[in-house]
C-alpha positions in Angstrom: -10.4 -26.5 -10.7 -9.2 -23.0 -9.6 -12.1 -21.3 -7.2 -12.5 -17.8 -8.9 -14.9 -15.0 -9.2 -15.4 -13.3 -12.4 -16.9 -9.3 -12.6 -18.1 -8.1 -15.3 -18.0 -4.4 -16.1 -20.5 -3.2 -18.6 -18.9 -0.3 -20.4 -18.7 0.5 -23.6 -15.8 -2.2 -24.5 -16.5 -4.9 -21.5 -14.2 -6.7 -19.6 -13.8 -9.2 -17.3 -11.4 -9.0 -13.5 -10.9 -12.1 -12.6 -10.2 -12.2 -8.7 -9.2 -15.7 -7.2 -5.5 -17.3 -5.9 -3.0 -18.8 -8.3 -4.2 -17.3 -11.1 -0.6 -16.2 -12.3 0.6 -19.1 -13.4 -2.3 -19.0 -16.0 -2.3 -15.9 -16.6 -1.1 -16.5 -20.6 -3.9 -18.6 -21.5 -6.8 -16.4 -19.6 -4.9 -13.9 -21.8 -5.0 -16.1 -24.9 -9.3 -16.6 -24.3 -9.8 -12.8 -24.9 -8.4 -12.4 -28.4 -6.2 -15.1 -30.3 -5.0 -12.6 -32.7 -2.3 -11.0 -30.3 1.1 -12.6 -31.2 3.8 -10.5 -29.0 3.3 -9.4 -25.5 5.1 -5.9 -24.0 5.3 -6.8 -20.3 5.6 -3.8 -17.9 7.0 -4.0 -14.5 9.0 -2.4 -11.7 12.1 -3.0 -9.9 10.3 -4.5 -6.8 8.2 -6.7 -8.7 10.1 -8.2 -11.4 12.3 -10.4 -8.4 9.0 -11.7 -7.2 6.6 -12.4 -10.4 8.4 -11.8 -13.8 9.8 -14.7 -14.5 6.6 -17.0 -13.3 4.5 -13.8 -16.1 6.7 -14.8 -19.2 7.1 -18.4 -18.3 3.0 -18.0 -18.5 2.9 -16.2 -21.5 5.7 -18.1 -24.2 3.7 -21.4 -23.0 0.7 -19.5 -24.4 2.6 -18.5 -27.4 3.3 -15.5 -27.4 6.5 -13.7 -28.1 7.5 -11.0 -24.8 9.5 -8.1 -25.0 9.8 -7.0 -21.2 10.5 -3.2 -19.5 11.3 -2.6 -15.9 11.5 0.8 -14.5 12.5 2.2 -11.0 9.6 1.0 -8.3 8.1 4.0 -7.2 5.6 7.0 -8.2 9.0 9.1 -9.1 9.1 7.0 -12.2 5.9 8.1 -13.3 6.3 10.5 -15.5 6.3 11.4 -19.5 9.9 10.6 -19.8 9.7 6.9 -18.5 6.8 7.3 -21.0 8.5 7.9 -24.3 11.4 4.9 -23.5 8.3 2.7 -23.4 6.4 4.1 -26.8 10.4 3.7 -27.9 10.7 0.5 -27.4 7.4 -0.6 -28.4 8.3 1.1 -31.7 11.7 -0.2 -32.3 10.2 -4.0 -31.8 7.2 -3.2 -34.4 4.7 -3.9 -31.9 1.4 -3.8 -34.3 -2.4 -3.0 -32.9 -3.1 -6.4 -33.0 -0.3 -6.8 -29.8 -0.9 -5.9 -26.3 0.5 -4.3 -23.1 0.6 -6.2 -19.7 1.1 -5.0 -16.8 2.8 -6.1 -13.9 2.9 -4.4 -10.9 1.1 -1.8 -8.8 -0.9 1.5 -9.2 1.9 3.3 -10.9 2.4 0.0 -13.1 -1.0 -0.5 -14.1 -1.7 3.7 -14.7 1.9 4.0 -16.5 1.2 0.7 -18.8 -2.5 1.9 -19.4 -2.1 5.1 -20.6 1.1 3.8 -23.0 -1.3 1.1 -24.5 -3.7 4.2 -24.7 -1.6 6.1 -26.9 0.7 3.7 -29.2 -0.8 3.2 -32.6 -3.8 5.2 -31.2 -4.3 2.4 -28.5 -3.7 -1.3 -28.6 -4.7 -3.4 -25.7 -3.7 -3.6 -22.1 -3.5 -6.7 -19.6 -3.9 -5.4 -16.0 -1.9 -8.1 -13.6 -2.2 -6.3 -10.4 0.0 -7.2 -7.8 -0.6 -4.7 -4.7 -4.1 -4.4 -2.9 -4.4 -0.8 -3.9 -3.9 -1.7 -7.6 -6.4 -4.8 -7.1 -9.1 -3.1 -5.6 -8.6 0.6 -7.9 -5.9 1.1 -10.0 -6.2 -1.6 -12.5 -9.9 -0.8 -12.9 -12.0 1.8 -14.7 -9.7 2.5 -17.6 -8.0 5.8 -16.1 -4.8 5.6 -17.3 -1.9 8.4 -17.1 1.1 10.3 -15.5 2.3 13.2 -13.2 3.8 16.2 -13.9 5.5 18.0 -11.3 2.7 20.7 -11.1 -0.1 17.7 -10.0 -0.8 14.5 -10.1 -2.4 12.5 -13.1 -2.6 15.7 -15.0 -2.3 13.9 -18.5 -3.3 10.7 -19.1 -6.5 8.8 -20.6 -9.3 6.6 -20.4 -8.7 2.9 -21.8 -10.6 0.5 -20.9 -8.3 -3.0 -20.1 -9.1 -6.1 -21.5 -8.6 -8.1 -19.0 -7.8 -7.9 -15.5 -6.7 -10.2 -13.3 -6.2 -10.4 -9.7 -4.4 -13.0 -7.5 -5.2 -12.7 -4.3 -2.5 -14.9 -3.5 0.5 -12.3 -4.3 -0.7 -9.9 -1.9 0.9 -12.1 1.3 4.5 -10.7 -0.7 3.4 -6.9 0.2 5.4 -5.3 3.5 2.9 -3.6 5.8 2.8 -0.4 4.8 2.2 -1.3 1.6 -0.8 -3.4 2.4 -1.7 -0.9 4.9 -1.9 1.9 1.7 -3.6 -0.6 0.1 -6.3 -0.1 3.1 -6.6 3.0 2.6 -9.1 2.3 -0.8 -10.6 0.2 1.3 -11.9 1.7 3.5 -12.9 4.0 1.2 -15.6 2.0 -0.4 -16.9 1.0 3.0 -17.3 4.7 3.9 -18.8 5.9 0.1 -20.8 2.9 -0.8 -21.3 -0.2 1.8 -21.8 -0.1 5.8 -21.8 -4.0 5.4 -18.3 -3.6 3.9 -17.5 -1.0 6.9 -18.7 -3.8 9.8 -16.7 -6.3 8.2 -13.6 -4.3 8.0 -14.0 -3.5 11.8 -11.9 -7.1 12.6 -8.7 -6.3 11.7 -7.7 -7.7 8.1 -4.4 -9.3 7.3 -2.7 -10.1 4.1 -2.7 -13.5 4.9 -6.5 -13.4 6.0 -8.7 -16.0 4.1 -11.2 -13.2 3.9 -8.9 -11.1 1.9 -10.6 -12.7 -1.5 -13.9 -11.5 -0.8 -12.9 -7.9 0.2 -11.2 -7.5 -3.0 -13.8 -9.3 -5.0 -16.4 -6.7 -3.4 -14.6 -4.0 -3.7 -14.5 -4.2 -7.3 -18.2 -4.7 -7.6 -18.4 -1.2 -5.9 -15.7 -0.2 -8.5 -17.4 -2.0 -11.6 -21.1 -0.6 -10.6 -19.9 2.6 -10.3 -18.3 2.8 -13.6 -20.8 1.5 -15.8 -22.9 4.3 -14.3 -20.2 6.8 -15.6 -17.4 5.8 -17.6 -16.5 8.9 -18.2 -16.3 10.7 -14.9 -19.0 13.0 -15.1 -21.2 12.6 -12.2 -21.6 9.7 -9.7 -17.9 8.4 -10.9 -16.7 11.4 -8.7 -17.6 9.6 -5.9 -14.5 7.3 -5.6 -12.5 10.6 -5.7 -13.5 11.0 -1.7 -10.6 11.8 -0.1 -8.8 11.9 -3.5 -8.9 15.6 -3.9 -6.5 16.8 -1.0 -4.9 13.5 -1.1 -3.6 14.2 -4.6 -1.9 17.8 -3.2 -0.2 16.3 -0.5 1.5 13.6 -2.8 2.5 16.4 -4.9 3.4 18.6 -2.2 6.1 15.7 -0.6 7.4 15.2 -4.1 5.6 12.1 -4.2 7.3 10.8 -1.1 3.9 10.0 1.1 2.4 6.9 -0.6 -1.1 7.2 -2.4 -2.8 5.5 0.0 -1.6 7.1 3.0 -2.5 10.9 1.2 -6.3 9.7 0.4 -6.3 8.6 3.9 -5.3 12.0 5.3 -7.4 13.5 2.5 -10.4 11.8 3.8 -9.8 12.6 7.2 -9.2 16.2 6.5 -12.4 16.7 4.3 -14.6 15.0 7.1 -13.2 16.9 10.1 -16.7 18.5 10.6 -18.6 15.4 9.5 -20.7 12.8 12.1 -18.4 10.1 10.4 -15.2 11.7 11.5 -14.8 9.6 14.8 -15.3 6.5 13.2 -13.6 7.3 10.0 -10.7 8.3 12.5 -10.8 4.7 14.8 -10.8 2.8 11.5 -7.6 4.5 9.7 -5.7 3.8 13.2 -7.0 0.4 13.0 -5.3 0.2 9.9 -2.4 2.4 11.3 -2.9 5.0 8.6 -2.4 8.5 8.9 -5.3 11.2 9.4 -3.1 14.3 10.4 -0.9 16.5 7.9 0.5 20.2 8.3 -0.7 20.7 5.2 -2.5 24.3 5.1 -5.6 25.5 3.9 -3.7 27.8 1.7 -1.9 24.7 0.4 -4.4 23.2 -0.3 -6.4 25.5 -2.3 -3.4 26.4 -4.3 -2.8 22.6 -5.3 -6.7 22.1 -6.4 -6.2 25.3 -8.4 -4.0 22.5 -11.0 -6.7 19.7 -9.9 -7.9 18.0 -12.9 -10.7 17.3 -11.7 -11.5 21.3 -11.2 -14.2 22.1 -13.9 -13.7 26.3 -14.8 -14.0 28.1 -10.9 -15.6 24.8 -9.4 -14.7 21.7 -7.8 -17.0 18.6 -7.2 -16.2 17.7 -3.4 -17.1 13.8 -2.3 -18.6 14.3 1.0 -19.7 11.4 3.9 -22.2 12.4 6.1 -23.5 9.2 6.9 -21.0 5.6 6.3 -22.4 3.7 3.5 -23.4 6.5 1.2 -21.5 9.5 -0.3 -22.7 13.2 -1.7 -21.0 15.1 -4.3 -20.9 18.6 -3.6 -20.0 21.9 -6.2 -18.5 24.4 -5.2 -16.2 27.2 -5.7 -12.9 25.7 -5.6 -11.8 28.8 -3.2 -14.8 27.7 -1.0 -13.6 23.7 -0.2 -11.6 25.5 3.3 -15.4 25.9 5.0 -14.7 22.1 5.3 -11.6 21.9 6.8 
């Protein structure tokens, strides 16, 4: 009997993430409980991935019964854009993919968001399989149905909300990830612990490994953070903007390196940055080099305000700013998007 927990988030169309180890290798028939109707599978992946898991995915999924069609792009967030986009709705088209078929995705945060927002916009949506393999993906990406692309102006600029129906999480792959990757991974992390959970902070304070035995119940609690949050605001209208802490200058320096500093190492930098004149900012600081992830860029004010200027999440003039004052619980500030320098 595989040991696993199961979340429930309560949105509009619910869904399970299943977090537990060797789930892969069952991943067709967890697949198979949610709807018996789908008959052909379009598996997403990258080029780091598909070595590692592909084969043991479709092996998973033809003894379930299902017929795969399979699309690997170039591993990295380069690849997400609206071009890698339209070779996917392509394909998808050419093999008569019906909206009774599904997406899965295989991979990390750029998988699961790419996959997503494809299965969000073919035949009007069909549904998607989240199979993350990274932490950052486990513990954020692959949950709370935002789905989307870049454009070389900002990051995430289109994409939409869809709702998974399914996600599953084996804590087992993440022993595969190099360190920095787990390290980026970290960064979300450490996040939650900040916004949302001083017990989750304390915890995180001895050094966690990819090989830890802890490992499952971090993710698993991370995505209760994650799932509470969401039913609370699907939409991302209010207390939903609280995940975005650190998010907001985060996103301009991925955009600003071309997409060359990793996710997770921008929100880190972005939460150091916006906390520089907050009493967490020591601690915030000890923990990120715990982690070895960056808190210092040469990114300037100016920068900065010109890249939230095309921030998504800017609403007319203003900007909702996630600010931690105290670890364990997050405000949401709005402001003047000219004025977010008076925290810098």
């Amino acid at each position: 009997m595989i040991n696993m927990r199961r979340i429930k988030v309560r949105v509009r169309h619910g869904y399970e993430v299943m977090v537990g180890k060797n789930l892969l290798k069952d991943c067709g028939k967890y697949i198979n409980l949610t709807d018996t109707r789908i008959s052909r599978i379009f598996l997403v992946s990258e080029t780091n991935v598909a070595p590692l898991f592909l084969d043991k995915t479709v092996d998973s999924l033809k003894r379930a019964g299902y017929e795969v069609v399979t699309y690997i792009f170039e591993a990295g967030e380069q690849s997400k854009n609206l071009d890698e986009v339209a070779k996917m709705l392509g394909i998808l088209a050419e093999n008569r993919f019906t909206r009774t078929d599904a997406v899965v995705a295989l991979g990390g945060g750029v998988t699961t968001d790419m996959a997503g927002f494809v299965a969000s916009i073919f035949l009007r949506g069909i549904k998607v399989f989240q199979i993350p393999t990274t932490l950052l993906a486990q513990v954020d990406a692959s949950v709370g149905g935002k789905t989307g692309v870049d454009l070389k102006e900002g990051k995430n600029l289109v994409g939409a909300f869809h709702q998974p129906s399914l996600v599953i999480c084996d804590c087992d792959l993440l022993s595969t990830l190099n360190d920095t990757v787990f390290s980026e991974g970290m960064g979300e992390v450490i996040k939650y612990a900040f916004i949302s959970d001083r017990k989750l902070y304390e915890k995180l304070k001895t050094r966690l490994t990819k090989t830890s035995d802890k490992l499952e119940d971090i993710v698993a609690r991370c995505v209760e953070l994650k799932a509470d949050v969401v039913e609370k605001d699907e939409l991302d209208n209010g207390l939903r903007q609280t995940l975005n802490f650190g998010h907001t200058i985060g996103h301009v320096i991925e955009c600003k390196s071309n997409y060359t500093v990793p996710h997770g190492f921008a929100v880190a930098k972005g939460m150091a940055l916006i906390s520089r004149k907050s009493p967490v900012y020591s601690d915030l600081v000890e923990m990120l080099k715990l982690y070895e992830l960056p808190y210092e860029d040469d990114i300037t004010a100016d920068e900065i305000l010109d890249g939230i200027l095309n921030d998504k999440k800017k609403r007319g003039s203003k900007i909702t700013v996630a600010i931690v004052n105290e670890i364990g619980k997050c405000d949401l500030e709005t402001i003047e998007a000219t004025e977010l320098t008076r925290y810098l």
